[in-house]
N, C-alpha and C positions, 0 to 999 in steps of 0.2 A: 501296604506296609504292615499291617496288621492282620484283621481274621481278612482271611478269605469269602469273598463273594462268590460264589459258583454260579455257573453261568446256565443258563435254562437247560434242559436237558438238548440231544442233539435233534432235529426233524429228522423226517424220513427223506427230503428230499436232501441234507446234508448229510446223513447214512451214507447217501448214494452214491456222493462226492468224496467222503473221508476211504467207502472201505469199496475201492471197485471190485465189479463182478468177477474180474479177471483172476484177482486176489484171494487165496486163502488165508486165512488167518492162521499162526499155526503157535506162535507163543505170546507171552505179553511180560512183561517184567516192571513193575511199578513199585517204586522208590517214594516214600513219602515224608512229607519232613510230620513232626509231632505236632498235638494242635497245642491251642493255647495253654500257656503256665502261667506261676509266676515266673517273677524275676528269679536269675539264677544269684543277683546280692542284693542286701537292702538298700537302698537308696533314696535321697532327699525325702527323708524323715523331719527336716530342717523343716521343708514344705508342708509339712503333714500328710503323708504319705505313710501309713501303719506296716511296719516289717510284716506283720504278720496275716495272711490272706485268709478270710474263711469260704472258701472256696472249692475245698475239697474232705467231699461227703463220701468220697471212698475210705477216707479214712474214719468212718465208724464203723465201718465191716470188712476187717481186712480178717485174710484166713492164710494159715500157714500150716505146713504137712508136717505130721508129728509120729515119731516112731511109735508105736503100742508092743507095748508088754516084751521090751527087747528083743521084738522080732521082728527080722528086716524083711518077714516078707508079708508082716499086718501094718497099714500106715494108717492114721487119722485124722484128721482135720483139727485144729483149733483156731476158732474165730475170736477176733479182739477186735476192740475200738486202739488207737492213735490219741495218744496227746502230748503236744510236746511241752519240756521243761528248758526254762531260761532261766538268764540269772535275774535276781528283784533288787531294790534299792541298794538292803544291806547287802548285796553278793549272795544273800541265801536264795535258794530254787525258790521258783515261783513258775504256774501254767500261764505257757505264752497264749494270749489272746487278742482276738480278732477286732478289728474298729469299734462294735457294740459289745465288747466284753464276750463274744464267743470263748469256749474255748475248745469245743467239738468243730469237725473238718478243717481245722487248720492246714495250710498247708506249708509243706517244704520248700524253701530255696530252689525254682527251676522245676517245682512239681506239675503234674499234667493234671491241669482246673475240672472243674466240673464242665464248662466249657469246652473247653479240652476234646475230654470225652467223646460229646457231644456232635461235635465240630468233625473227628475221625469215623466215629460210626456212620454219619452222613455221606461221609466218603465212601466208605465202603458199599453203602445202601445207593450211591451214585454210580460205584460200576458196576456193582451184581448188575441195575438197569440196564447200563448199556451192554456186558460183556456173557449175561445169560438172557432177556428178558429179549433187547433188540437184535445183538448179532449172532444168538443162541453157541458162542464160541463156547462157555462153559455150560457145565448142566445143570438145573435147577434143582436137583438133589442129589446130593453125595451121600456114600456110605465109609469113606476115608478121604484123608487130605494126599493120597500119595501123587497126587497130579500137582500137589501145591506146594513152592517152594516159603517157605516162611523164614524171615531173617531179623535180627533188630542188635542196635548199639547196645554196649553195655548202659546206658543213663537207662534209667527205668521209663521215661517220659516216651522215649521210645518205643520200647517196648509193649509198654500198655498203651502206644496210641497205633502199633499192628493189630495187637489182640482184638482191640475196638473196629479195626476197619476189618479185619477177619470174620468180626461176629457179625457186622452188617453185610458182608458178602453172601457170606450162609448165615441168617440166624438158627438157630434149633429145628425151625420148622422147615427147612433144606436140608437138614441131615438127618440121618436115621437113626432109630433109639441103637443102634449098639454101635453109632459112630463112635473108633477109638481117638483118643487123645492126639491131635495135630502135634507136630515136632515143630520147635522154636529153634534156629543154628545161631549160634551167639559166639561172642570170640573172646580172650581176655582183652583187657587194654591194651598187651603192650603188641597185639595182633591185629589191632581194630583197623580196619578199610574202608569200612561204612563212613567215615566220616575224615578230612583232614586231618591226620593224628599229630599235629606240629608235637604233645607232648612226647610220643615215642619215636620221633624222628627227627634229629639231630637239626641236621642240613634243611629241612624243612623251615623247622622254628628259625634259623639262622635269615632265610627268603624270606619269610615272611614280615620279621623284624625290618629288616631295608623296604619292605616295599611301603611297610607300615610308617617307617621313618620318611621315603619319597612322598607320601603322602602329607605328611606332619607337614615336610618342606613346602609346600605347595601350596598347603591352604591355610595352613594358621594365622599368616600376615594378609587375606585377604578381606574385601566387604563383606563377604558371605559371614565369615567367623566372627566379622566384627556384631556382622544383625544378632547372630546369635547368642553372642556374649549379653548383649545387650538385654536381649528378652530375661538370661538364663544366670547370671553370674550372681546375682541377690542369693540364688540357690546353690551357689558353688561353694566348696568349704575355700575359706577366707576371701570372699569375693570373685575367685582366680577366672580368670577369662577363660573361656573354652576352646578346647584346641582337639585336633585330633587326638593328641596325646597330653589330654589334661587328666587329670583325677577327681570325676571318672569320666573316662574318655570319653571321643563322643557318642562312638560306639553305643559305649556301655548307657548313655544317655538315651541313645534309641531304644535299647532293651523295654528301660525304664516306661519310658514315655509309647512304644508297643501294646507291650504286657499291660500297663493301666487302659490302655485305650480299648482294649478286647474285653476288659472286664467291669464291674459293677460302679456305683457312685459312691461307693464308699472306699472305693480304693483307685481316685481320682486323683491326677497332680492338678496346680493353679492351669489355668487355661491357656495360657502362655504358650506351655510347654505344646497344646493341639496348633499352635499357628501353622499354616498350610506350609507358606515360605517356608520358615523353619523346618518342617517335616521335609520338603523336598530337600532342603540342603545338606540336612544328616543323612538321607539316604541315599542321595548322589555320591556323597565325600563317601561315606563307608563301602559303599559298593566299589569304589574305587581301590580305598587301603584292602579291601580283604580279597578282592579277585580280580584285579589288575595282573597278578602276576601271572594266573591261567591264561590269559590273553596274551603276555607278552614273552614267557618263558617257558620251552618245553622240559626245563627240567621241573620246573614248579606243577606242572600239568602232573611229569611223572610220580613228583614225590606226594602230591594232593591228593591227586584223584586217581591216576594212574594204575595203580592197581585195581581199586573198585568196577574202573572200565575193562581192565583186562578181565576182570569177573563176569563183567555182564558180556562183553563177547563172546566168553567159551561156553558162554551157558549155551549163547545162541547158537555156534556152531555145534557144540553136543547135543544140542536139538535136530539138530540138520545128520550130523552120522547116528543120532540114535543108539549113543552109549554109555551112553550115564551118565556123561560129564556135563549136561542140562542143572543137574543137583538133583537128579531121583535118588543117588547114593547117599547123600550128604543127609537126607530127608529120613531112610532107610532102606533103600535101596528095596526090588521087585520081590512080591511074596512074604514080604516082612521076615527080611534077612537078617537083619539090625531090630527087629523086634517092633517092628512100624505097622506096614502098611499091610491090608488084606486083600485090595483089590488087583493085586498081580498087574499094576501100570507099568508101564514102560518109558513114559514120556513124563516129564515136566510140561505141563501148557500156563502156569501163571504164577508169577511171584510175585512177592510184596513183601517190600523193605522196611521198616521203621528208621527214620536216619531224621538228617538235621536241615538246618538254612543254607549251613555251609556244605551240603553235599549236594544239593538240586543247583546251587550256584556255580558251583566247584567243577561240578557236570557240563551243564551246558555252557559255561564259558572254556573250559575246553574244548568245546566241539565248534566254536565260534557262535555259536545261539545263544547270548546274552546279550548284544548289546544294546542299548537302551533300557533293559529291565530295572524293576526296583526290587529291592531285598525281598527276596521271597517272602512273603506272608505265611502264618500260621494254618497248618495242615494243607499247603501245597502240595503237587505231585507230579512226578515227570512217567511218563508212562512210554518205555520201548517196546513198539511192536511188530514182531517179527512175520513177513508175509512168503508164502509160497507163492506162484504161477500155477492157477491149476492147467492140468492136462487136459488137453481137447476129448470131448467126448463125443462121436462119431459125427467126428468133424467141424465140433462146436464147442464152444467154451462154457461151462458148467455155469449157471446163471445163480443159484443159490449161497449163501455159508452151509457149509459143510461140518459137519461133525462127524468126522472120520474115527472109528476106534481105531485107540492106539495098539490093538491087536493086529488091526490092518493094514495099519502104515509102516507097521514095523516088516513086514513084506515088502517094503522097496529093496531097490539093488543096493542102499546102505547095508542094511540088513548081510546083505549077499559078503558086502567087506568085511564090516565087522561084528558082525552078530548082534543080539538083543543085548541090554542093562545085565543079567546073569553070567552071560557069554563074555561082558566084557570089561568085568569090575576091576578084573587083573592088565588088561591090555597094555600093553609097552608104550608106555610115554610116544613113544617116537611114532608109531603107527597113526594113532589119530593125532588131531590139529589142537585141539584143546589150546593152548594161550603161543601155540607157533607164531611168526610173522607171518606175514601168506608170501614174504619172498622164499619162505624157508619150505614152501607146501609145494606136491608133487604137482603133475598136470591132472592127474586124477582129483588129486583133495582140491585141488581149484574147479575142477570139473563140478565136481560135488557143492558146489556153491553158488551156482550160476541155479537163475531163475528165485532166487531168496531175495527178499526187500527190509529194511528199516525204517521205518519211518517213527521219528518222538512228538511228545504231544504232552506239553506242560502246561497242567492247570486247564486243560482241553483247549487248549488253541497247538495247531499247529507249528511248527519250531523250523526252521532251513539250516542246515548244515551247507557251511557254503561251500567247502569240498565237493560236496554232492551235486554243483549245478554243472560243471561238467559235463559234457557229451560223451556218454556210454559207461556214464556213473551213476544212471539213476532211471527209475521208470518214466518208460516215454509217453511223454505229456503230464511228467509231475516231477520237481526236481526235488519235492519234500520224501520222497521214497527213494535213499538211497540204494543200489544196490549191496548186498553184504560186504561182498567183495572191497568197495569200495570202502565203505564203512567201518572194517574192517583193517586196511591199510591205514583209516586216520588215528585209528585209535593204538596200532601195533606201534604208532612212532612215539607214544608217551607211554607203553605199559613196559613195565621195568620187568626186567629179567630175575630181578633177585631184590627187593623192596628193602630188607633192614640192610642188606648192603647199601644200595645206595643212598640210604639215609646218614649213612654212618660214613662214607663218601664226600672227598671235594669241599671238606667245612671249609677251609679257608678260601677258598676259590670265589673271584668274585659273584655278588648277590645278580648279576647285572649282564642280560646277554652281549655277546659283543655286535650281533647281525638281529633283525627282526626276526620272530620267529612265532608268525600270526599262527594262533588256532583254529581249526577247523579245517586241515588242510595236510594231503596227505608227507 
């Protein structure tokens, strides 16, 4: 429920099992939620729990770009300390501080801890291991990022907790002194995919409210809420029993009781609040109010997550035609066209997302792979990775990983269709697949897609997409490696054609399907 445990690194005899010989590796796309904050509000302060966390020592050295001498094409640095101002008894300013009168590293509401940190660069420093060190799929020193897709929410928690798992992928000492600046793609709010955006989407907020409410219905008069009242209501403002929809929810009571449990002794609630019961209950009940409806609604799938999936599909099949639509363009496109990259790449081979609890969740109970889970913990990460069939080599299957340059792959008969990332920056919607349905795709562009695999891997354990158990949906003798094709068709039935439309779509329509409509299924 809280920080993450990682689990020993993989053996060599489980290598064997996770990446068969048969298999190439050819992309990976990893979505990670941020590591530990604080709370994103104050809470049970009543308890003795201090608003204010000192916990974040980034904020003695923060630096910001400053224009010099009115010329926009000299820029400068200015480096500051953080400290933030409250109100004091009489309403005049007074410097907020920390439980021992701190008033350096304070931290912000939902700010990413020193923990934090800490927590994502470890990640990072956990797949450079596996993804250059064991399965040699990336290379131990770059001289640009243009192979690397980089994304994050607008919330900053995110975004510096990419940077962090960035910097432990390649620290300094992987890349070369005139490695140029990696590109970050960000989106405004009211654009955002990364994450459930109920804010910018109507219809969304409206499902979610009902399910939140089905939830409310369900458990508030039950033993469960009563134990927890019990433990918990001395801390509630006026007594008030807890409910899913108490103030503050119970939710938001998780956050609380989370966030204090990942961090220090000085910013501890009563013990109460760690009782195991109690923890199991709030995280069953919540995982229920907040992704119940992935499970039981394919319009909820669509308006969720829906888009995010149709992102990570086209990546993978723009990896498969090899035309930019992987997000080498998005990044800067080949030769540094967009003023990026130098190494003349052609291919995207790995991204990494900065995102939330609600977007790893939002994920895989769409795909039907959450059930039994508990609320993702702090610096989780779901990891899609995209496989080839290697081709027989005189008359035997290639026994190694392969690091193919993307000079030379780009020589397949894709190649032949539609040309390299230069060739094909302009190409007509309609020619490649990019976010098509695959009933909408030629026999050729399905052609084009046979001998490709899926398979996800959250928090390094394996994931089953039950779609995928199927006969002739998945690699024979593993039904965790869907074929694309497959995978593919489950994901085209919840990626929306047109997102702020149908957000904006069907508000009064009931919250409530009228036929099941399980996930993970084409």
């Amino acid at each position: 429920m809280t920080t993450l445990i990682p689990r020993k690194p993989y053996s060599q005899e489980e290598l064997v099992q996770l990446y068969p010989q048969e298999l190439e590796l050819q992309l990976v796309q990893i979505l990670l939620r941020h590591g530990e904050r604080s709370p994103v509000s104050p809470r049970f302060q009543n308890a003795g729990l201090r608003p204010y966390w000192p916990y974040c020592n980034s904020a003695r050295q923060f630096t910001s770009v400053i224009m010099a001498n009115h010329d926009w094409a000299k820029w400068d640095q200015l480096k500051y300390r953080r400290r933030l101002e409250t109100f004091g008894i009489d309403d005049g300013p007074v410097i907020a501080s920390g439980p021992d009168g701190e008033f350096d590293a304070i931290c912000q509401p939902g700010e990413l801890t020193d923990k934090g940190r800490e927590t994502t660069l470890a990640l990072g420093q956990r797949l450079r291991d596996l993804y250059v060190n064991k399965l040699h799929f990336m290379p131990k020193l770059i001289s640009d990022s243009d192979m690397i897709y980089l994304r994050a929410t607008p919330i900053p928690r995110a975004l510096e907790s990419v940077q962090q798992a960035f910097y432990g992928f390649y620290p300094p000492s992987a890349r070369t002194a005139d490695f140029p600046s990696p590109t970050i793609v960000t989106r405004t709010p009211a654009d955002e995919t990364l994450f459930p955006n109920d804010s910018n989407c109507r219809r969304l907020a409206h499902l979610g409210r009902a399910f939140a409410q089905r939830a409310a219905e369900r458990h508030n008069n039950t033993e469960d809420m009563q134990y927890l009242s019990k433990l918990f209501s001395k801390w509630m403002p006026g007594n008030q029993k807890v409910a899913v929809d108490s103030h503050p929810r119970l939710s938001g009571i998780m956050d609380t009781v989370n966030a204090t449990d990942a961090h220090g002794p000085q910013t501890k609630l009563p013990r109460e609040f760690y009782d195991p019961r109690a923890r199991d209950i709030i995280d069953r009940i919540s995982v229920e109010e907040w992704y119940a409806g992935y499970k039981e609604s394919a319009e909820f799938r669509m308006l969720g997550i829906g888009a995010l999936m149709g992102d990570i599909t086209s990546r993978m099949t723009g990896s498969v035609e090899r035309n930019g639509r992987d997000g080498i363009v998005e990044i800067g496109g080949e030769d540094g066209d967009l003023g990026h990259g130098r190494g003349g790449e052609t291919d995207i081979k790995l991204a990494l997302s900065g995102c939330h609890d609600t977007t790893l969740a939002g994920i895989l109970t769409s795909l039907g792979a959450f059930d039994g889970e508990k609320w993702p913990p702090f610096t989780s990460h779901i990891a899609f990775e995209m496989f080839r069939k290697k081709a027989p080599v005189n008359g035997s299957t290639v026994l190694e990983m392969t690091t193919t340059s993307p000079e030379s792959k780009s020589q397949s008969w894709w190649k032949t269709l539609f040309g390299s990332v230069k060739d094909t920056e302009t190409i007509p919607e309609s020619e490649g697949i990019a976010r098509k349905a695959l009933i909408e795709l030629t026999d050729e562009q399905k052609e084009g897609l046979k001998e490709y695999y899926v398979r996800i891997r959250y928090n390094d354990r394996v994931m089953q997409v039950p779609g995928c158990k199927a006969e002739g949906k998945h690699l024979e003798g593993d039904t965790t490696f869907c074929t694309l094709e497959a995978f593919k068709a489950i994901v085209d039935k919840y990626t929306p054609k047109n997102w702020k439309h149908a957000c904006a779509s069907n508000v009064d329509a009931p919250s409530f399907p009228e036929q099941p409509e399980p996930a993970g299924y084409e």
